[in-house]
C-alpha positions as a Python dict, from the first residue, in 0.01 Angstrom:
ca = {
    (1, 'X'): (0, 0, 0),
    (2, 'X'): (-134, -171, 322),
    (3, 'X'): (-307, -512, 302),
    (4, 'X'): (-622, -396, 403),
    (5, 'X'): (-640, -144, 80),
    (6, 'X'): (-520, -404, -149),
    (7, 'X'): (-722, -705, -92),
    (8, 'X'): (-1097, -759, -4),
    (9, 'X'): (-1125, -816, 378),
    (10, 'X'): (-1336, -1150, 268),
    (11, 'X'): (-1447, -1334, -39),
    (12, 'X'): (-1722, -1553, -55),
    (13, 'X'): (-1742, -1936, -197),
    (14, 'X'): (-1896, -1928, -503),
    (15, 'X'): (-2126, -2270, -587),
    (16, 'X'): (-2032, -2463, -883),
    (17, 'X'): (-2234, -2443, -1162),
    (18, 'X'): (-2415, -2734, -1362),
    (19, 'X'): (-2165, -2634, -1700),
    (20, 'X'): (-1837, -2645, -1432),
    (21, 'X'): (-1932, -2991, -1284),
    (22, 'X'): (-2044, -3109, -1609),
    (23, 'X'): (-1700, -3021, -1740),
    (24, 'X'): (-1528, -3195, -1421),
    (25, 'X'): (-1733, -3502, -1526),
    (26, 'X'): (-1605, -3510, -1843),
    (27, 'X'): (-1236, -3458, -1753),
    (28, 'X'): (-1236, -3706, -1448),
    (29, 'X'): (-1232, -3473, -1187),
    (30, 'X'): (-1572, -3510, -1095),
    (31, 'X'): (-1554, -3910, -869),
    (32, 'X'): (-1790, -4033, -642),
    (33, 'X'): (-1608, -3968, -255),
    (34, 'X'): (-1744, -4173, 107),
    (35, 'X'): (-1692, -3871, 303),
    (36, 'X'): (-1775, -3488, 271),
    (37, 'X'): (-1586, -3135, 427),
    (38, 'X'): (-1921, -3119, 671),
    (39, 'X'): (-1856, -3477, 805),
    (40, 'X'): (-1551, -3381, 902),
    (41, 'X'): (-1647, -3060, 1102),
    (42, 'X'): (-1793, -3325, 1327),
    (43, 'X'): (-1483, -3370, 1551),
    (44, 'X'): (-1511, -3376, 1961),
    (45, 'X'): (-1222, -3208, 2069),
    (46, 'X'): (-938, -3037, 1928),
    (47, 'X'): (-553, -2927, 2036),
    (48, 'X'): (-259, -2684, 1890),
    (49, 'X'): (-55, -2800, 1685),
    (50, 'X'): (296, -2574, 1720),
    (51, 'X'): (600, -2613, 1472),
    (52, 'X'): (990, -2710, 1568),
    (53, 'X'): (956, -2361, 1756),
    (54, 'X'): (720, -2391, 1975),
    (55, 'X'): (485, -2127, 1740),
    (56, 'X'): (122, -2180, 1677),
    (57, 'X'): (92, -2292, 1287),
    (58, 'X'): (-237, -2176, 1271),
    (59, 'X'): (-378, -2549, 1284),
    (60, 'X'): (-553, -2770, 1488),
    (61, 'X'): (-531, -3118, 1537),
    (62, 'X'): (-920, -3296, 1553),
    (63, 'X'): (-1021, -3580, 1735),
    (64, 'X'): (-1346, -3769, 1724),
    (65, 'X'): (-1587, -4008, 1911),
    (66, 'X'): (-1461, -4325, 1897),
    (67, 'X'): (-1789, -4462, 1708),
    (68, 'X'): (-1684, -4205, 1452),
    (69, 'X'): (-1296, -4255, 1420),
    (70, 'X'): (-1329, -4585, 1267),
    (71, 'X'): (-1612, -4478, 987),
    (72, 'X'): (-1420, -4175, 899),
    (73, 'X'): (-1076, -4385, 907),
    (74, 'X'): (-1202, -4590, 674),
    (75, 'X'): (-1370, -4330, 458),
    (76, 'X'): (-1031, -4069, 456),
    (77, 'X'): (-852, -4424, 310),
    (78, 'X'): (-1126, -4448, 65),
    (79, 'X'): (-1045, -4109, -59),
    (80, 'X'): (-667, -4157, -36),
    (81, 'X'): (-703, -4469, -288),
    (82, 'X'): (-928, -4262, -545),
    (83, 'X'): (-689, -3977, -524),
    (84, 'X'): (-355, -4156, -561),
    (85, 'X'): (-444, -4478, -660),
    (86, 'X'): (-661, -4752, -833),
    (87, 'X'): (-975, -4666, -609),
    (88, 'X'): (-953, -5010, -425),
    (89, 'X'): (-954, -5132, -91),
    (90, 'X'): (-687, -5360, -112),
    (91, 'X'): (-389, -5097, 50),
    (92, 'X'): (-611, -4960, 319),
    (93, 'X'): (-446, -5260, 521),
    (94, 'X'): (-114, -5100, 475),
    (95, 'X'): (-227, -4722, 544),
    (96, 'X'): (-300, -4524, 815),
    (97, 'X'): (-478, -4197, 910),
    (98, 'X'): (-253, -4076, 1147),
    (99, 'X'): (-388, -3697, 1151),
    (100, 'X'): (-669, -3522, 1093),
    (101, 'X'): (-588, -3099, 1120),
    (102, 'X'): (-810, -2829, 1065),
    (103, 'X'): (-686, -2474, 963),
    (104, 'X'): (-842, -2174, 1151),
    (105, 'X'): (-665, -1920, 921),
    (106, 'X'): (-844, -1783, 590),
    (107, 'X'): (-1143, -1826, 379),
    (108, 'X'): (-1103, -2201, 280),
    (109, 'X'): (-1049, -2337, 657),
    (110, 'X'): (-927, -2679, 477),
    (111, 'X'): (-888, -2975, 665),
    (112, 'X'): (-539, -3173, 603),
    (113, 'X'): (-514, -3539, 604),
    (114, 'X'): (-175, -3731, 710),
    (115, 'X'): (-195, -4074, 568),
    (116, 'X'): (156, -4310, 650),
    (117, 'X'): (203, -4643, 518),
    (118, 'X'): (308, -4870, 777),
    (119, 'X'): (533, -5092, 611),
    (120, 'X'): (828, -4830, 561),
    (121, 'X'): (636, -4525, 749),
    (122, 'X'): (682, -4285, 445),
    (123, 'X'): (342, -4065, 460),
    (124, 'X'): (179, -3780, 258),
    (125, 'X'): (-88, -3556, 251),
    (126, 'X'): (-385, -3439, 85),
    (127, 'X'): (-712, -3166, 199),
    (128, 'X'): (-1044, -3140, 192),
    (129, 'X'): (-1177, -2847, 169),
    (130, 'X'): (-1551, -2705, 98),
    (131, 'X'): (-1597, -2668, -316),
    (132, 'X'): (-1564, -2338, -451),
    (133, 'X'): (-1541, -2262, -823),
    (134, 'X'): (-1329, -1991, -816),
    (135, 'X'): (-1025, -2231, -661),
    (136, 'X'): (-1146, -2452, -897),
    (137, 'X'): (-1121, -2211, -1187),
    (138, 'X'): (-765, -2155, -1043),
    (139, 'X'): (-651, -2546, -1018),
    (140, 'X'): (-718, -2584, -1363),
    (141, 'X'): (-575, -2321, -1515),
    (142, 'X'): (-272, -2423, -1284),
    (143, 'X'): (-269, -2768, -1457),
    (144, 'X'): (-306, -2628, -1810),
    (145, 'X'): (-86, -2297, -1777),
    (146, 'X'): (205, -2366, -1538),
    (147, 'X'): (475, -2621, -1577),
    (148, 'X'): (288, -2848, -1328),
    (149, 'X'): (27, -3104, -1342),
    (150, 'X'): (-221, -3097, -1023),
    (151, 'X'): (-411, -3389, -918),
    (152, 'X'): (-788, -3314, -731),
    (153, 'X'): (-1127, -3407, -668),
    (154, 'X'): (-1488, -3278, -628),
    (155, 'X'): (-1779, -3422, -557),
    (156, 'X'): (-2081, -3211, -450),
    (157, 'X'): (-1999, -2955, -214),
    (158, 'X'): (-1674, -3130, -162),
    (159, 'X'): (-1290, -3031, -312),
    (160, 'X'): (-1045, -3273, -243),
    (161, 'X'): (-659, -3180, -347),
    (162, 'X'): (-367, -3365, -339),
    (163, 'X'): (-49, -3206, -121),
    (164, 'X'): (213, -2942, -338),
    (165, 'X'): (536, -3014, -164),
    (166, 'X'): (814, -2753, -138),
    (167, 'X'): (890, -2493, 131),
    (168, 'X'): (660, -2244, 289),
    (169, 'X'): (757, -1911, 88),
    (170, 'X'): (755, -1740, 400),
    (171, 'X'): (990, -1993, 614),
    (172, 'X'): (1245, -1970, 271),
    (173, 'X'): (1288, -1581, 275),
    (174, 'X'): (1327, -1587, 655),
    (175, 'X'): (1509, -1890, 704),
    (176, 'X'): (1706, -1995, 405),
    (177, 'X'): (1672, -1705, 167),
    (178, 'X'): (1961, -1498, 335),
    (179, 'X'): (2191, -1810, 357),
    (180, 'X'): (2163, -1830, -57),
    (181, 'X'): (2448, -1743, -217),
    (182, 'X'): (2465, -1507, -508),
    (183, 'X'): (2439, -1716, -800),
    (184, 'X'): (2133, -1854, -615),
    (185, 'X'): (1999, -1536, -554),
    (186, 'X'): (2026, -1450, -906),
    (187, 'X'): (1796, -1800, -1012),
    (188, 'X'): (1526, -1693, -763),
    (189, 'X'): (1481, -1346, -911),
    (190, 'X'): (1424, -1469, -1214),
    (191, 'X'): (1186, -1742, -1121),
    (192, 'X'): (1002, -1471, -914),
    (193, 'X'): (1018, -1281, -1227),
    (194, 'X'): (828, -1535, -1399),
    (195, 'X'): (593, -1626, -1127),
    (196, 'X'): (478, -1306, -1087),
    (197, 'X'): (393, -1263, -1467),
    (198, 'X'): (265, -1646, -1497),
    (199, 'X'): (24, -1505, -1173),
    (200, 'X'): (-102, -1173, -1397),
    (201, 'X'): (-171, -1329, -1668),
    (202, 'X'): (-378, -1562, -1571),
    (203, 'X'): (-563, -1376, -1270),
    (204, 'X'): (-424, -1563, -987),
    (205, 'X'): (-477, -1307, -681),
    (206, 'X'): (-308, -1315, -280),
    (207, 'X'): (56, -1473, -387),
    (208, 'X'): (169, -1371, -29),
    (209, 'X'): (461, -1544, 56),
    (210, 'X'): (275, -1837, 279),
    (211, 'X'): (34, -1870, -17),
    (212, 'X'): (334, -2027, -234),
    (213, 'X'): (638, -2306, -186),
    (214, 'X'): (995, -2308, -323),
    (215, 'X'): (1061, -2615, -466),
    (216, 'X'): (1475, -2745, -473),
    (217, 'X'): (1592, -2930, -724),
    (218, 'X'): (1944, -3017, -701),
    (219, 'X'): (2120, -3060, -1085),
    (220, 'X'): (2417, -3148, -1127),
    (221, 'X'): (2651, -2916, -891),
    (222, 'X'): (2404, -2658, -809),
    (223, 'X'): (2016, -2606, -705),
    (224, 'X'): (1753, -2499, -906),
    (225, 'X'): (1461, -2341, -768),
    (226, 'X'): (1115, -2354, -899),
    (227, 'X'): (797, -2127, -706),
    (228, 'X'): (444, -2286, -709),
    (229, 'X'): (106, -2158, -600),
    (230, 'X'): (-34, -2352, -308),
    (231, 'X'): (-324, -2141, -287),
    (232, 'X'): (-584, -2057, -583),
    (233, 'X'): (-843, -1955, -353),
    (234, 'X'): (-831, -1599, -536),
    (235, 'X'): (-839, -1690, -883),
    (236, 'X'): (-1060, -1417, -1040),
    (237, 'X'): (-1231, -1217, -798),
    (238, 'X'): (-1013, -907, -664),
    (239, 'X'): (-1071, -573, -883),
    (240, 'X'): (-739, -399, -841),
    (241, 'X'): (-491, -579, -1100),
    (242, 'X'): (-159, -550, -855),
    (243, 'X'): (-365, -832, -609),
    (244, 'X'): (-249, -1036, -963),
    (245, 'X'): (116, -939, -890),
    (246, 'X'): (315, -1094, -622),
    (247, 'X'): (578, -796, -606),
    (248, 'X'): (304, -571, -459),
    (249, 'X'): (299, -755, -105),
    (250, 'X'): (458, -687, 146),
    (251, 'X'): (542, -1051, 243),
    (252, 'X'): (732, -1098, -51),
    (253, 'X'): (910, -723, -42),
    (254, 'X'): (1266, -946, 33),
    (255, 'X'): (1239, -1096, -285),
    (256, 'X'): (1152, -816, -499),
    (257, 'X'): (1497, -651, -322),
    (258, 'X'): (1670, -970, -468),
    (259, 'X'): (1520, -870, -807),
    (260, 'X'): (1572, -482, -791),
    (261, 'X'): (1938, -643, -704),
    (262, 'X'): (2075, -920, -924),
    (263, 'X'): (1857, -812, -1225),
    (264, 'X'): (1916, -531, -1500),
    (265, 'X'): (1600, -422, -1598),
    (266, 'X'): (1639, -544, -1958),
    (267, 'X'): (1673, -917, -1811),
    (268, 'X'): (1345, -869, -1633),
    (269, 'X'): (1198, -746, -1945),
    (270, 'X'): (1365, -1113, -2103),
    (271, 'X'): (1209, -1287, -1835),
    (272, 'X'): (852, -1131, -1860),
    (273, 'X'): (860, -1219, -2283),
    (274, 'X'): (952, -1575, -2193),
    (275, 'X'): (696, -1634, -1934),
    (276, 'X'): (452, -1528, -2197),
    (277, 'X'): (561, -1713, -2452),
    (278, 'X'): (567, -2028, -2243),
    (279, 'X'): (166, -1968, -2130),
    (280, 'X'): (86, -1869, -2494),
    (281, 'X'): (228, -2169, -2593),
    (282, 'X'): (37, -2384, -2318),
    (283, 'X'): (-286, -2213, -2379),
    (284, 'X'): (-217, -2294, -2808),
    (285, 'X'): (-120, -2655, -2664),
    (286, 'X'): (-420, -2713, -2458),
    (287, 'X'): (-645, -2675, -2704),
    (288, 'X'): (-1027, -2730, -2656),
    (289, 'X'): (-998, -2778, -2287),
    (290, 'X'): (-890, -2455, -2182),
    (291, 'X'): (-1141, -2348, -2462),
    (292, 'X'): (-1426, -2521, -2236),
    (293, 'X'): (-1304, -2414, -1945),
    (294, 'X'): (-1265, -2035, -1992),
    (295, 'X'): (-1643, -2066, -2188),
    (296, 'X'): (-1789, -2140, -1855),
    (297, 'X'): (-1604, -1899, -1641),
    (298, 'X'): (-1729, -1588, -1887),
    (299, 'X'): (-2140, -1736, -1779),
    (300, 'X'): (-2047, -1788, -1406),
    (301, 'X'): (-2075, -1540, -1175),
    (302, 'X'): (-1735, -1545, -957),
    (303, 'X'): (-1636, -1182, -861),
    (304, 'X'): (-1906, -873, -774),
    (305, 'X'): (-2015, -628, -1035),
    (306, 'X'): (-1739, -346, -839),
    (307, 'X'): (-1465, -581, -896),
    (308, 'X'): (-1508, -645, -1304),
    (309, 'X'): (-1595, -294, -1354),
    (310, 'X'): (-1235, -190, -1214),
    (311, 'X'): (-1049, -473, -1330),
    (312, 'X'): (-1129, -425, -1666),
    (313, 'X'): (-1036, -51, -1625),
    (314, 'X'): (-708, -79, -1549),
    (315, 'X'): (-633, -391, -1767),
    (316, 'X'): (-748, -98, -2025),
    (317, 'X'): (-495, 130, -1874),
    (318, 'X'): (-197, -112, -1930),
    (319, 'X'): (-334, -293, -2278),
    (320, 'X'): (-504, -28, -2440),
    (321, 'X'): (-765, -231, -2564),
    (322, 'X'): (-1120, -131, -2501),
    (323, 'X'): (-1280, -460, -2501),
    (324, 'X'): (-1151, -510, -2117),
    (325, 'X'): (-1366, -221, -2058),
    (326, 'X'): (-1699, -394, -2182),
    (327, 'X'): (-1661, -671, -2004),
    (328, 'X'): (-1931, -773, -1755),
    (329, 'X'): (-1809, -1073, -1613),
    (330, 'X'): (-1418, -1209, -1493),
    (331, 'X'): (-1478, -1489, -1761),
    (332, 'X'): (-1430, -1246, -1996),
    (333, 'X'): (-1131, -1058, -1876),
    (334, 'X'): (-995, -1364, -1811),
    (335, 'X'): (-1082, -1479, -2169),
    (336, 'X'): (-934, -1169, -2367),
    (337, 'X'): (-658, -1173, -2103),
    (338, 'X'): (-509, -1493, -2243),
    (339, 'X'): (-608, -1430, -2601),
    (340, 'X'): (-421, -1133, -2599),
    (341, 'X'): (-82, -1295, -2476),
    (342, 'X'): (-186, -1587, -2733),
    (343, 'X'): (-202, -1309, -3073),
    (344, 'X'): (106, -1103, -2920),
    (345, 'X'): (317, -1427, -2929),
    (346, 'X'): (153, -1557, -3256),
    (347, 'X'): (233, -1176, -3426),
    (348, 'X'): (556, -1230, -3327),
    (349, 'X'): (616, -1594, -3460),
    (350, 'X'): (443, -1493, -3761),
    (351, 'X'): (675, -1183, -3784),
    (352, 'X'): (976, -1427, -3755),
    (353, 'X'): (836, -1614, -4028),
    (354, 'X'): (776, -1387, -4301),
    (355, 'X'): (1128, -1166, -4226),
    (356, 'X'): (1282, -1529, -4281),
    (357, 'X'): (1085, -1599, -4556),
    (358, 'X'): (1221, -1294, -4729),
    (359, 'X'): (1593, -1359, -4619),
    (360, 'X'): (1525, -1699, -4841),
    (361, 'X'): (1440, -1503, -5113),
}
């Protein structure tokens, strides 16, 4: 299936609701910021900025006035220090901005913020990016439902994020990927195995391979590899449910042939039942917060009327359950989506519990 069929040609930001930022209040998230996304846009003049290759990345490096720089300087520091710090001016002497780019490519067109310290010139990142609830929605079901915590921001019509480090998913299958040797090969498909579930489950659309990062870990005498979403700018909104699974794109057809290849199909069926185990556990573990959370996504209007109509269809198709079918907003496929990977595991456990129970006896 071509791109064009599978995915929406654009989706719109969605504003956040009084509920949403009221719940970002109440969880921290919600912080008082000296600069916005539209200050930003301000910038003079602009060049290329190409990779080790000599190919355009897509992003532009920004310049402004110099009556600006030093306000906006200052402010980006600011942000820095609430982000990753104690929110105090005391390191801004030891920081400095030393890029501002701006991304042409997409819906989001972030901006992304290189801030070094001076002292030992290691340096990070972070982006801001205009507020949208839907990548909201999507960062924190991220930081409740995957193994990984994510730090952000908003303030008004403003997201800030901090940087996910790894490699580009699509520099790793062309660069690195056919370098892996077999036993390597064989830990990727299964972490793509899980991704790709951990991404249906919880509605996380457009895993294209530059929309993730594979993350290295060396332990002991090998490398473990780990895949992380970058991108949660299509959290809820798509109506055909294989924009929810990475295997479907084309970008990421190489590793779906390391699946089909180092996998029996009984270990991807393995895989599947412990990736939804592990979210059902998360989602028993979060308690009321992903309650909250999911509360106000079934009131707020994220997706069009088209898209929850055939979402819900063919969620039918593969659950059987009818409720998917009655639902009138993604809140609530998203809602019975996860309760219905949270009763299959607790059947199960409860299963497990009486058959041992009896075996007592």
């Amino acid at each position: 299936m071509s791109e064009e069929k599978l995915m929406s040609k654009k989706k719109p930001a969605y504003p956040v609701s009084k509920r949403l930022e009221d719940y970002l209040d109440y969880y921290n998230r919600k912080i008082e910021i000296p600069i916005f996304y539209e200050d930003l846009l301000r910038f003079a003049g602009s060049v290329v900025v190409y990779d080790a290759e000599g190919e355009d990345t897509l992003w532009v490096r920004v310049y402004y006035s110099d009556t600006e720089r030093q306000e906006i300087d200052v402010a980006l520091k600011k942000v820095y220090s609430i982000l990753l710090s104690d929110g105090s001016d005391r390191i801004f002497q030891y920081l400095n901005i030393d890029a501002v780019d701006y991304c042409t490519f997409g819906n989001s067109k972030p901006f992304r913020i290189r801030v070094r310290n001076i002292l030992n010139d290691n340096f990070t990142y972070f982006y801001v990016k205009r507020a949208d609830a839907s990548r909201i929605y999507g960062l924190e079901l991220e930081h409740m439902l995957s193994p990984y915590n994510l730090n952000f921001l908003v303030y008004r019509d403003t997201l800030i994020e901090e940087h996910i480090a790894g490699i580009p998913g699509d520099v790793f299958i062309k660069d690195m990927l056919p370098q892996c040797t077999e036993s390597e090969k064989s830990q990727l498909a299964k972490e793509f195995v899980k991704f790709n579930e951990r991404c249906m489950i919880r509605l996380l659309g457009d895993m294209r391979s530059y929309n993730y990062v594979i993350v290295p870990t060396h332990d002991f005498d090998h490398v473990v590899y780990r895949i992380r979403a970058i991108d949660f700018d299509q959290q809820c909104f798509e109506g055909k449910l294989k924009v929810y699974r990475p295997q479907f794109f084309k970008e990421n057809y190489p590793m779906v042939e390391v699946v089909r290849k180092k996998l029996l199909h009984d270990s991807v069926d393995q895989y599947k039942i412990e990736e939804r185990s592990i979210v059902a556990k998360r989602i028993i573990s979060s308690g009321n917060r992903i309650k909250k959370l999911v509360n106000i996504c079934k009131s707020d209007h994220i997706s069009l009327p088209e898209n929850i109509e055939l979402l819900g269809k063919q969620i039918y198709d593969l659950t059987l359950d009818l409720k998917f079918k009655r639902c009138s907003s993604m809140g609530q496929i998203l809602d019975l989506a996860l309760d219905f990977v949270k009763r299959n595991y607790e059947d199960v456990s409860m299963k497990q519990i009486i058959e041992k129970k009896i075996r007592i006896q």
